[in-house]
Wavefront OBJ file of the C-alpha trace (Angstrom):
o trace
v 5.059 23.151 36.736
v 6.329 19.567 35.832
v 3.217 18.112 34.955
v 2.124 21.032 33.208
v 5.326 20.643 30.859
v 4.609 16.783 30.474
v 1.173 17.663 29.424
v 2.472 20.539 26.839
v 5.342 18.280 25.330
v 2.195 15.362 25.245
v 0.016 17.730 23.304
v 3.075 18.623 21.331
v 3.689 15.086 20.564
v 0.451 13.912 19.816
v -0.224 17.159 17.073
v 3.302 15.326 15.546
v 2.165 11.678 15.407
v -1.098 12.820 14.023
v 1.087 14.340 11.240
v 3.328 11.276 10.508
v -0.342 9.525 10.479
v -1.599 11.854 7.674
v 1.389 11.537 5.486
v 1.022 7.618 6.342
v -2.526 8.310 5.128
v -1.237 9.776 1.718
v 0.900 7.229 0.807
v -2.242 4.623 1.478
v -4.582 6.501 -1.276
v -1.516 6.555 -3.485
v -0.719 2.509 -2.871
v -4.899 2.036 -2.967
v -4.786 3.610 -6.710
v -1.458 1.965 -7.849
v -3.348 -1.499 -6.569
v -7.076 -0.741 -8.481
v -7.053 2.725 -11.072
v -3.669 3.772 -11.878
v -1.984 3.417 -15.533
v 0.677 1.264 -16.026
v 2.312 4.026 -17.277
v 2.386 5.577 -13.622
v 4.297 2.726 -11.769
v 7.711 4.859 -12.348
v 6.309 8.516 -10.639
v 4.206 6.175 -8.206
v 7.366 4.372 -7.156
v 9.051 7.667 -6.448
v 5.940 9.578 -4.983
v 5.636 6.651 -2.347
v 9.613 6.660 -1.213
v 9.143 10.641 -1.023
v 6.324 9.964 1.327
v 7.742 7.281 3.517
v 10.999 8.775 4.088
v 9.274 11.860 5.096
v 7.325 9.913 7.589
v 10.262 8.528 8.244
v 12.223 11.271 9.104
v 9.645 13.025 11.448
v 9.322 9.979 13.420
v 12.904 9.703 13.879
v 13.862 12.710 14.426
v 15.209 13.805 17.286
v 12.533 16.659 18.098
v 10.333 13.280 18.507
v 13.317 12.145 20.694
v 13.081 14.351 22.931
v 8.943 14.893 23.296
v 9.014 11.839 23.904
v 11.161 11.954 26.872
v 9.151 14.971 28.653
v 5.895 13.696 27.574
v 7.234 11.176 30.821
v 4.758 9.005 32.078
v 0.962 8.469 32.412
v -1.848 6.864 34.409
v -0.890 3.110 33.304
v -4.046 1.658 31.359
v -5.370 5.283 29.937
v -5.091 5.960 26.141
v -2.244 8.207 27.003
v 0.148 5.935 28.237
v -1.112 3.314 25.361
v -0.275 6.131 22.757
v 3.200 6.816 24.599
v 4.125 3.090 24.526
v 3.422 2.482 21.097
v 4.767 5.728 20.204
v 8.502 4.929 21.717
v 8.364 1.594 20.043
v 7.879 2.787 16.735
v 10.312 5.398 17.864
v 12.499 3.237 18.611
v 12.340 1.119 16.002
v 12.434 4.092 13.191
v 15.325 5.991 14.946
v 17.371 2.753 14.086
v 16.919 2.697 10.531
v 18.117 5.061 7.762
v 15.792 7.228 6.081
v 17.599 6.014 2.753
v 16.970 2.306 3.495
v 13.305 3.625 4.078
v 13.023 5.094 0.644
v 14.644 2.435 -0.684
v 12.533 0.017 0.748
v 9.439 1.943 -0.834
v 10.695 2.231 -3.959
v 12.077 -1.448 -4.391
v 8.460 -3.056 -3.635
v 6.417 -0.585 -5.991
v 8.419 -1.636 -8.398
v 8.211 -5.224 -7.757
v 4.779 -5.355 -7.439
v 4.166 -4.320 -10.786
v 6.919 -6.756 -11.880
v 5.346 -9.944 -9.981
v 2.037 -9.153 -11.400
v 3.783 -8.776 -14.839
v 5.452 -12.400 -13.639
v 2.094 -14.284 -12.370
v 0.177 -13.521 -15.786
v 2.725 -14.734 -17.478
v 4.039 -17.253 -15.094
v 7.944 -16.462 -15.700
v 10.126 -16.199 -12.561
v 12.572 -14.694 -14.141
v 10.751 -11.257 -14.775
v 10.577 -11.039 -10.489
v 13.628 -12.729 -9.049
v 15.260 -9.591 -9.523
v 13.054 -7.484 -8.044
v 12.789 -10.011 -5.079
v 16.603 -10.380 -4.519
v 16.883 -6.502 -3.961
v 13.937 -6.444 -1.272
v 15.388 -9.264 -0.012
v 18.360 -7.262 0.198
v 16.545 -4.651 2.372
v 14.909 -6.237 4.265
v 17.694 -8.164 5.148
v 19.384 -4.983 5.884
v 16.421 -3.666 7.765
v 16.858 -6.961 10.366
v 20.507 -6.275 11.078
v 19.369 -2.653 12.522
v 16.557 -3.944 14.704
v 17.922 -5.460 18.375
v 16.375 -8.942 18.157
v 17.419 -12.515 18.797
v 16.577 -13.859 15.110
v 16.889 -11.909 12.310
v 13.070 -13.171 11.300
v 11.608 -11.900 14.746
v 12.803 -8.352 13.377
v 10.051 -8.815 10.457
v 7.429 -10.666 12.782
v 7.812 -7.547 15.276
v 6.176 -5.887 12.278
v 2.876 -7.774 12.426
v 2.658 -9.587 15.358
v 4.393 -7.540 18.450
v 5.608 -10.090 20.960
v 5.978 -12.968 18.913
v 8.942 -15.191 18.262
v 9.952 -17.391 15.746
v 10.764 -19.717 18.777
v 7.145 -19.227 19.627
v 5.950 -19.980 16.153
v 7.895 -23.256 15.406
v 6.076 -24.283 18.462
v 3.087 -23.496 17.388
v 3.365 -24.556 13.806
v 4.689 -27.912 15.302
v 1.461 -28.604 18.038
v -0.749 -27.643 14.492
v 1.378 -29.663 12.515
v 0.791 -33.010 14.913
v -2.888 -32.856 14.568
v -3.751 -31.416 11.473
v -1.160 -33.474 9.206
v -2.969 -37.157 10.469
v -6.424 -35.646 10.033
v -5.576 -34.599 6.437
v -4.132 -37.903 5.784
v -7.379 -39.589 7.024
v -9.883 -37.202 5.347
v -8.150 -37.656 1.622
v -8.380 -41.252 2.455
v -12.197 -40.939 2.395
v -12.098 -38.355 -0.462
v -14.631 -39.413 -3.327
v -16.534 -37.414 -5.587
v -15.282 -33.651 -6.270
v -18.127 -31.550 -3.536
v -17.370 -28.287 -5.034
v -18.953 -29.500 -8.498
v -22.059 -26.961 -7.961
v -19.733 -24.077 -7.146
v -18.246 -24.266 -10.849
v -20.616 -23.117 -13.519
v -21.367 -19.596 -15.052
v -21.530 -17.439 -12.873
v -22.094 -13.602 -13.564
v -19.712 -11.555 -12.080
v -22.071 -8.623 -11.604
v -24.623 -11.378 -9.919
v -22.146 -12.523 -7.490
v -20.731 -8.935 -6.734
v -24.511 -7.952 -5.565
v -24.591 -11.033 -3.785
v -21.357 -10.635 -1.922
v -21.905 -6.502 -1.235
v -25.425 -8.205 0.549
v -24.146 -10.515 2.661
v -21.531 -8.184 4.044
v -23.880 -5.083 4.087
v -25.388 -7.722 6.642
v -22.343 -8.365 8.355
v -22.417 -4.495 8.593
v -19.992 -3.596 6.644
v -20.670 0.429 6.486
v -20.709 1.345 2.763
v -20.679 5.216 4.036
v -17.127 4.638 5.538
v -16.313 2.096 3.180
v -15.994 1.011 -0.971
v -15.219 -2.180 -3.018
v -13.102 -2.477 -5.994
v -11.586 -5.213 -8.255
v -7.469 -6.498 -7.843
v -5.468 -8.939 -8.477
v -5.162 -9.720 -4.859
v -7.552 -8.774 -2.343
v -6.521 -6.671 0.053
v -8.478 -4.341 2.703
v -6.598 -0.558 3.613
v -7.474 2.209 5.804
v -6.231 5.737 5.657
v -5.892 6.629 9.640
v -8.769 5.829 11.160
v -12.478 4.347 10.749
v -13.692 6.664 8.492
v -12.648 5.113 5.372
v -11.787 1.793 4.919
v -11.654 0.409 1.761
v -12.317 -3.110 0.438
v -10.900 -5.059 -2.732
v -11.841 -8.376 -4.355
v -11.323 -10.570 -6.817
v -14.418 -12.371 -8.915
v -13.984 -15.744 -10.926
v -17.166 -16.113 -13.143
v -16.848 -19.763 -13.374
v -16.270 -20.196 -9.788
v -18.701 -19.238 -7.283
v -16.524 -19.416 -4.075
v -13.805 -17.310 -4.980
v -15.393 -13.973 -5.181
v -17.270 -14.691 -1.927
v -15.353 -16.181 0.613
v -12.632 -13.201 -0.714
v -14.812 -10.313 -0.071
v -16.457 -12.167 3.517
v -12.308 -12.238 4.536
v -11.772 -8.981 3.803
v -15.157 -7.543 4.885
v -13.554 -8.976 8.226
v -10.274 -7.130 8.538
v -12.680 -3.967 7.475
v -15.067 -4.399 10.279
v -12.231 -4.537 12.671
v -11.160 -1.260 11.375
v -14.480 0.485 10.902
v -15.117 -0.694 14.761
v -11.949 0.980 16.223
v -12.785 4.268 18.939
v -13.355 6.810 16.566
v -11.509 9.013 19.134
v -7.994 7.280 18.164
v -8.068 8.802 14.732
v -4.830 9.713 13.592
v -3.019 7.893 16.440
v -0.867 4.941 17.273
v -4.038 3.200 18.337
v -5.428 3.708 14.937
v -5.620 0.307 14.058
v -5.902 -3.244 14.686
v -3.444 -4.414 17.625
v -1.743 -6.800 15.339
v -1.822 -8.889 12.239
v -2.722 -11.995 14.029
v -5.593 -10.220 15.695
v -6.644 -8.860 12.561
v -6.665 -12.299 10.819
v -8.519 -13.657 13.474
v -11.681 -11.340 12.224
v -11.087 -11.795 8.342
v -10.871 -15.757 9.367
v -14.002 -15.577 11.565
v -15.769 -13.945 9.440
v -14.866 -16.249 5.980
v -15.319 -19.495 8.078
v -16.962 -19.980 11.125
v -19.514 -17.613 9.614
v -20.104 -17.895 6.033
v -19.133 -21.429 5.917
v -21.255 -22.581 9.124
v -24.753 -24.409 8.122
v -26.578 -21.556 10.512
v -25.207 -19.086 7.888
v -26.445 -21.193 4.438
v -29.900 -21.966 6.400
v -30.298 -18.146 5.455
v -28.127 -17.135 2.287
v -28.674 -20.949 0.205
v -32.150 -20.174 -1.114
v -30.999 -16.338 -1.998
v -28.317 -17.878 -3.631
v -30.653 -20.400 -5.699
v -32.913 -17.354 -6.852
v -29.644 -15.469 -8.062
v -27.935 -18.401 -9.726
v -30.899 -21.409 -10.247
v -28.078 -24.161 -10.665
v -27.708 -24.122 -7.248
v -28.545 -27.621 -5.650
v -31.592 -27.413 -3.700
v -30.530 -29.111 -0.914
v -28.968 -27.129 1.794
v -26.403 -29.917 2.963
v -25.060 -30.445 -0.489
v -24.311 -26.900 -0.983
v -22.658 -27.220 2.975
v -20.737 -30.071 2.097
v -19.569 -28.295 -1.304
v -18.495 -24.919 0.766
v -16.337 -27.402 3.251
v -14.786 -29.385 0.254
v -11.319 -30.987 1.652
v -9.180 -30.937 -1.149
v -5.329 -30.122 -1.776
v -5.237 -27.360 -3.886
v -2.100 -25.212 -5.176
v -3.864 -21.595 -4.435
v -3.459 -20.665 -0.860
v -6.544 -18.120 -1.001
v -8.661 -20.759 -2.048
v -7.549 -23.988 0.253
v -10.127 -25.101 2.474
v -9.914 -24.525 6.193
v -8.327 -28.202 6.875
v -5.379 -27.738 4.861
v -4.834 -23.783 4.384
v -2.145 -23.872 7.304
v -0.050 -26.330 5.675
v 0.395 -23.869 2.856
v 1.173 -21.204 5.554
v 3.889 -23.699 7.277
v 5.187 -24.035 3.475
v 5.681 -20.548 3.291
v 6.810 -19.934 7.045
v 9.647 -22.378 6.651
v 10.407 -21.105 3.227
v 11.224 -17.183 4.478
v 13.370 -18.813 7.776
v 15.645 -20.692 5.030
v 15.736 -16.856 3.243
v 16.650 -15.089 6.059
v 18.774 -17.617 7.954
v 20.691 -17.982 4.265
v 19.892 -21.303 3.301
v 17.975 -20.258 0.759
v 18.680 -18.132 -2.425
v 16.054 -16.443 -4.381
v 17.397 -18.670 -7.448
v 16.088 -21.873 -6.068
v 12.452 -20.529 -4.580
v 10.380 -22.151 -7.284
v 12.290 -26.063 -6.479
v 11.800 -25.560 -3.001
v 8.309 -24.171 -2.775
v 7.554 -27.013 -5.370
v 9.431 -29.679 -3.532
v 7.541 -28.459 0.156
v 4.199 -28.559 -1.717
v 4.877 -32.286 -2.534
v 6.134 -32.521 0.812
v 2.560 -31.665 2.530
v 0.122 -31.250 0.146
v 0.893 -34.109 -2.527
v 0.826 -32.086 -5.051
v 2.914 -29.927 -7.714
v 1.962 -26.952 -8.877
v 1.812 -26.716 -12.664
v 3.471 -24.011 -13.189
v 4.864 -21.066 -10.777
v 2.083 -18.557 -11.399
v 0.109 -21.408 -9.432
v 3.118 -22.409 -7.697
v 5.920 -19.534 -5.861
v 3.887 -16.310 -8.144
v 0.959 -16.659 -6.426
v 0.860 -14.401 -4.067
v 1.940 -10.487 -3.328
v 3.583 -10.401 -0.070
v 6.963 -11.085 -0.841
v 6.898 -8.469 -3.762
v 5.827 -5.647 -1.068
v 8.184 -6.665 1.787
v 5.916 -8.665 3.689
v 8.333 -10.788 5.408
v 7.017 -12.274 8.721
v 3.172 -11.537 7.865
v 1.960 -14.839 6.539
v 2.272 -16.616 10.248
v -0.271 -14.076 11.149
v -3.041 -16.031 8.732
v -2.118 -19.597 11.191
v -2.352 -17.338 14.117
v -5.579 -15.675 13.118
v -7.062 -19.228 12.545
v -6.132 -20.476 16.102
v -7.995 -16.881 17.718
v -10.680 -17.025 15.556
v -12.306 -20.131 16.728
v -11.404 -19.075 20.425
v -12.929 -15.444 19.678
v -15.791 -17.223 18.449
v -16.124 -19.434 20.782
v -16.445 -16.955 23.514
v -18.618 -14.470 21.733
v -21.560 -17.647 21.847
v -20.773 -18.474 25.092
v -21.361 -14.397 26.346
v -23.966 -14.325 23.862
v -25.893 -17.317 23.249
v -28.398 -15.714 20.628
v -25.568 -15.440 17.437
v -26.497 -18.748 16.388
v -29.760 -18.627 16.081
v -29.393 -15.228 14.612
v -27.089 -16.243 12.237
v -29.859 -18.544 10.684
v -32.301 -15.518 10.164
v -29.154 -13.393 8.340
v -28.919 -11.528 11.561
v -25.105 -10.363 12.620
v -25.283 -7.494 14.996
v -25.094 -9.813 18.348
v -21.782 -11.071 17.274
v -20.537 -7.889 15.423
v -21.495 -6.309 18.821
v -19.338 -8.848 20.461
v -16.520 -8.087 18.433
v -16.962 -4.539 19.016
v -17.182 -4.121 22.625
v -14.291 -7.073 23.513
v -12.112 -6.263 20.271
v -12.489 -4.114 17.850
v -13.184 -0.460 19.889
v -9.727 -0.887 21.249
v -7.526 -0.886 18.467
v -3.561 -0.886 19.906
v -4.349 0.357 23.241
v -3.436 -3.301 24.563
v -0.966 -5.701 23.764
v -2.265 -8.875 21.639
v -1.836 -11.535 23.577
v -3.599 -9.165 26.665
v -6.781 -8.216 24.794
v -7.355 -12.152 23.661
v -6.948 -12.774 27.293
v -9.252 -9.785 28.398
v -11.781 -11.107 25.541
v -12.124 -14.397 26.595
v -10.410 -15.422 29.856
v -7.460 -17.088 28.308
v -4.207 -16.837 26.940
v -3.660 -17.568 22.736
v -3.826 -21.468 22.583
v -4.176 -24.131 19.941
v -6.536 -26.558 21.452
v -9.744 -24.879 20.788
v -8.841 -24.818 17.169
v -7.756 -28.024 16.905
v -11.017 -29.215 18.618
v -12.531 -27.456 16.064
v -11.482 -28.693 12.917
v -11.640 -32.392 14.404
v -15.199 -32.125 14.949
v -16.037 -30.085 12.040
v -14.366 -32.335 9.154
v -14.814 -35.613 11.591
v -18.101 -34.957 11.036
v -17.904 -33.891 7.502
v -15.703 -36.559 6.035
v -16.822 -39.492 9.329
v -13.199 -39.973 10.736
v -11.747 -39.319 13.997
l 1 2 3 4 5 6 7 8 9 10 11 12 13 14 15 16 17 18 19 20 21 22 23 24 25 26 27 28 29 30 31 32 33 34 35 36 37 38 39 40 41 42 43 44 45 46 47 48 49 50 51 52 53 54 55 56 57 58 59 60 61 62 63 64 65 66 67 68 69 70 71 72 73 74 75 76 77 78 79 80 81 82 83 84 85 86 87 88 89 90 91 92 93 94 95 96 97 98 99 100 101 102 103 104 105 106 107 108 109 110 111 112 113 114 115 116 117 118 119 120 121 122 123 124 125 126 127 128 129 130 131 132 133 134 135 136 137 138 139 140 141 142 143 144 145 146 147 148 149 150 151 152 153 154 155 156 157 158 159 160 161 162 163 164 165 166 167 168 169 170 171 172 173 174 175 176 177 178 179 180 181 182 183 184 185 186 187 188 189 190 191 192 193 194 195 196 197 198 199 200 201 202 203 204 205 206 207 208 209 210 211 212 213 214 215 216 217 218 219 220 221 222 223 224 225 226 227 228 229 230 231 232 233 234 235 236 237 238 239 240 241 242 243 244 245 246 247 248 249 250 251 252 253 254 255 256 257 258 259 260 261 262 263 264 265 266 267 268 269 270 271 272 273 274 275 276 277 278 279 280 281 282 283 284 285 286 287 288 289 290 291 292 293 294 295 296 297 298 299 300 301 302 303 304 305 306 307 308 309 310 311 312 313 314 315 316 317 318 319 320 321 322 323 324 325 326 327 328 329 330 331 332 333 334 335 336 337 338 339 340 341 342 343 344 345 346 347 348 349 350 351 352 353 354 355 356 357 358 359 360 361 362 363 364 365 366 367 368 369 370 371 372 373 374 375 376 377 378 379 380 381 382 383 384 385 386 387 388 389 390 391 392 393 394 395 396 397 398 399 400 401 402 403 404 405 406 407 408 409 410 411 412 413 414 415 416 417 418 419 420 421 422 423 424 425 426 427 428 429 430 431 432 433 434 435 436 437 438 439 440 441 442 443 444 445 446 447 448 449 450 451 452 453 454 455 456 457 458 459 460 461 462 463 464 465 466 467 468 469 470 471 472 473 474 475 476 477 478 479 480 481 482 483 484 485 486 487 488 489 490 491 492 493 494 495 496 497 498 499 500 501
C-alpha cells in the first residue's frame, strides 16, 4: 500500500513538472520571437506576457501541492531516472519555494525590458540609455541572493548555471588559469608581427557564408528537422523542453569571414548537446544539459578544437576557396589566420589564448557588483580600466567596451564563468573522446563527425541532468574537472603557432 501511494503521488508529480515544463516552453517561443521576429512595438505586451508566464511557473512549482508530492513521492532506486528527476525536482523546489512569485515577475519583466534597452544602448553606444535598466535587475537579483541559503551572495547566481560550484572554487581556478595563460600571452604578443587574419577580411556575401556555415554543421549533424537558424544581435541557441526543437541563432559580418562561422559552429554545439539528450526525458527536470559549464564545454569543442584544428581545414579550406576565391591557397596560412593571437575588445571574437582573460574581466567585475564595491555608475571605468589591466587595450567606445554583450541585461549573473569552465572540459572531453576513439582525427580530415558526435552522445549528451556535473565529466573520462589538460593544450598549440615556450 505504501509503495503503491509513492508511485501514485510520483505519477502525480511528474504529470505537474511536465506542466511547469510546458509553460517554461511558452515563455521560450515568446523570448525566441522577442530575440529574432517581433516588432519593436511588442516589447511592452512581450514584457508582460513573459512575467505572466514565469510567475505562473512559478507558482506551480512552489506551491505547496508540489510540497507535499514531493514528500510522498519518497525515495527511489538511487541511480534510476526516478530518483534523478526527484533530486532535481526538490532542488528547484527548494529553491522556488524561497522566492516570491512577485520578485519572479518582476524579474521577467525588468530584463525584457532591458534587453530591448541595451540593444537600443550598443547601437548607439550610450550607457546612459541601460544603466537604468541594469540598476533595477541588479536590484533583483540582488534580492533574489538574499533568499537563497548560500555562503556568498554570487554562489546564489552560479547555483543557477553551474550546480556545485563556488566562487571559492572559481577564484581558484581563475587564479591556476591566470598563472599560465597571462606569461604565455605576454610571450606570444612579443612575437606578434604581421596581422594573420588579413584573408579573413574582405567581401564576403552573407548569403555565401550562411550556406557555408548551415554545411559544415549539417556535417557536424546538426538535425535541421529538429532544428532552425535565424539572424540576432547576439547568438544564442534555445530549446523548448526537450530535443525536438532546438533552435539556432547567428550573427553574419560580410566583411569578416570568421564571425559568422565560428558563431554558428559554437552554437551548433550547445544545440547538439540538446538535440542528443534521451528523448524519453522530454518535459522533465532532465530535459537539458546538466549545467552551463557542461554545455560550454560542447559549444567550445565544437568552435575550437574542431573547426579551428588543421584536420578540420584539410577538409573545409578548398570548399571555402571555391565559395569565396580570395581565399589563400595555402592551407597553413588560412590555419595560422583562424588561430590569430591578438587582443581584441569583442569577447565573441577573441581568440582561444586570450578569450578567458575577458571572462576573468567580467568574473571579477560581477563579484565587485554583488559584494558592493561596485555601482552600476562606474561599470564603463572599471571594465575599461580591467581591459587595460589584461588585455592592453581600451575599448573605443562602450558599445565595444561594457555594451557588448546581453547577459547582464537578462539577469545572467554567474553564467559567464561557465564559458572558462567549458574551455577547461572541452579539451579534457576531447581528449578522451580520441583516446576511446582513435578514428575522429582522421575522420575529421575527410569532413566526417559522427565518431566524435557519437562520443559525445553516448558519454554526454543522452544523459542530460540525470548526474551531477562534476560526476558525468568523471564518468566520461576517468577524472575529476582539472586545468592541466587545458593548459597543456594551449601551450602546445600557440607554442607551436607563435615558437615560444
Amino acid at each position: 500500500m505504501i509503495s503503491d501511494e509513492r508511485n501514485d503521488a510520483f505519477q502525480i508529480l511528474q504529470n505537474r513538472l511536465a506542466t511547469i515544463s510546458d509553460v517554461y516552453a511558452a515563455a521560450a517561443v515568446l523570448a525566441w520571437d522577442r530575440q529574432t521576429h517581433m516588432p519593436e512595438g511588442g516589447v511592452g505586451g512581450r514584457a508582460e506576457q513573459l512575467a505572466t508566464l514565469s510567475r505562473l511557473a512559478h507558482e506551480m512549482l512552489a506551491s505547496p501541492e508540489t510540497g507535499d508530492l514531493l514528500a510522498r513521492a519518497g525515495e527511489h532506486e538511487p541511480g534510476s531516472d526516478e530518483a534523478a528527476i526527484l533530486r532535481l525536482a526538490r532542488r528547484e523546489y527548494d529553491r522556488a519555494s524561497r522566492l516570491p512569485a512577485r520578485l519572479v515577475a518582476e524579474t521577467s519583466r525588468a530584463t525584457a525590458l532591458a534587453e530591448r534597452a541595451w540593444i537600443q544602448a550598443r547601437e548607439s553606444s550610450e550607457w546612459s540609455l541601460f544603466a537604468p535598466h541594469l540598476e533595477r535587475v541588479l536590484a533583483l537579483k540582488r534580492e533574489e541572493a538574499s533568499y537563497v541559503d548560500a555562503e556568498h551572495p554570487y554562489d546564489a547566481m552560479l547555483d543557477r548555471y553551474d550546480p556545485g560550484t563556488s566562487t571559492n572554487r572559481l577564484r581558484g581556478m581563475f587564479d591556476a588559469l591566470k598563472a599560465g595563460i597571462v606569461p604565455l600571452v605576454r610571450e606570444v604578443s612579443a612575437r606578434l608581427g604581421e596581422d594573420r587574419t588579413v584573408p579573413l577580411r574582405g567581401d564576403f556575401g552573407e548569403a555565401a557564408q550562411e550556406a557555408f556555415g548551415r554545411d559544415v554543421i549539417s556535417r557536424f549533424g546538426y538535425d535541421w528537422s529538429r532544428g532552425r537558424q535565424d539572424r540576432a544581435v547576439h547568438p544564442f541557441c534555445i530549446d523548448f523542453g526537450g530535443p525536438g526543437d532546438v533552435r539556432i541563432t547567428t550573427r553574419i559580418d560580410p566583411a569578416r569571414l570568421s564571425v559568422g562561422l565560428f558563431g554558428t559552429c559554437h552554437e551548433a554545439g550547445h544545440a547538439l548537446y540538446e538535440q542528443g539528450v534521451d528523448p524519453s526525458y522530454s518535459r522533465t527536470p532532465l530535459a537539458s544539459g546538466v549545467s552551463m559549464g557542461v554545455h560550454e564545454s560542447q559549444s567550445r569543442l565544437w568552435e575550437n578544437l574542431v573547426a579551428r584544428s588543421r584536420p578540420f581545414w584539410f577538409h573545409f579550406h578548398p570548399l571555402l576557396r571555391d565559395i569565396f576565391p580570395g581565399i589563400p591557397d595555402d592551407l597553413e596560412t588560412l590555419y595560422r589566420a583562424v588561430n590569430d593571437v591578438r587582443p581584441s575588445e569583442i569577447r565573441t571574437e577573441a581568440d582561444e589564448l586570450t578569450y578567458d582573460l575577458h571572462i576573468l574581466l567580467r568574473f571579477e567585475l560581477e563579484l565587485a557588483l554583488f559584494e558592493d564595491g561596485l555601482a552600476v555608475a562606474d561599470l564603463p571605468e572599471a571594465w575599461n580600466s580591467k581591459m587595460e589591466e589584461y588585455l592592453g587595450i581600451v575599448p573605443e567606445n562602450d558599445a565595444l567596451g561594457v555594451l557588448q554583450d546581453t547577459h547582464w541585461a537578462i539577469g545572467l549573473f554567474g553564467y559567464f564563468p561557465s564559458y572558462t569552465v567549458g574551455n577547461v572540459l572541452s579539451v579534457q572531453l576531447f581528449e578522451a573522446a580520441v583516446q576511446g576513439r582513435p578514428g575522429i582525427l582522421p575522420e575529421m580530415e575527410r569532413g566526417e563527425f559522427g565518431t566524435l558526435l557519437g562520443w559525445l552522445r553516448e558519454n554526454v549528451h543522452r544523459h542530460g541532468k540525470k548526474y551531477e556535473p562534476d560526476d558525468l565529466i568523471e564518468r566520461a573520462t576517468g577524472n575529476s574537472p582539472d586545468t592541466a589538460p587545458y593548459l597543456r593544450y594551449l601551450e602546445t598549440k600557440f607554442g607551436e603557432l607563435y615558437d615560444v615556450g
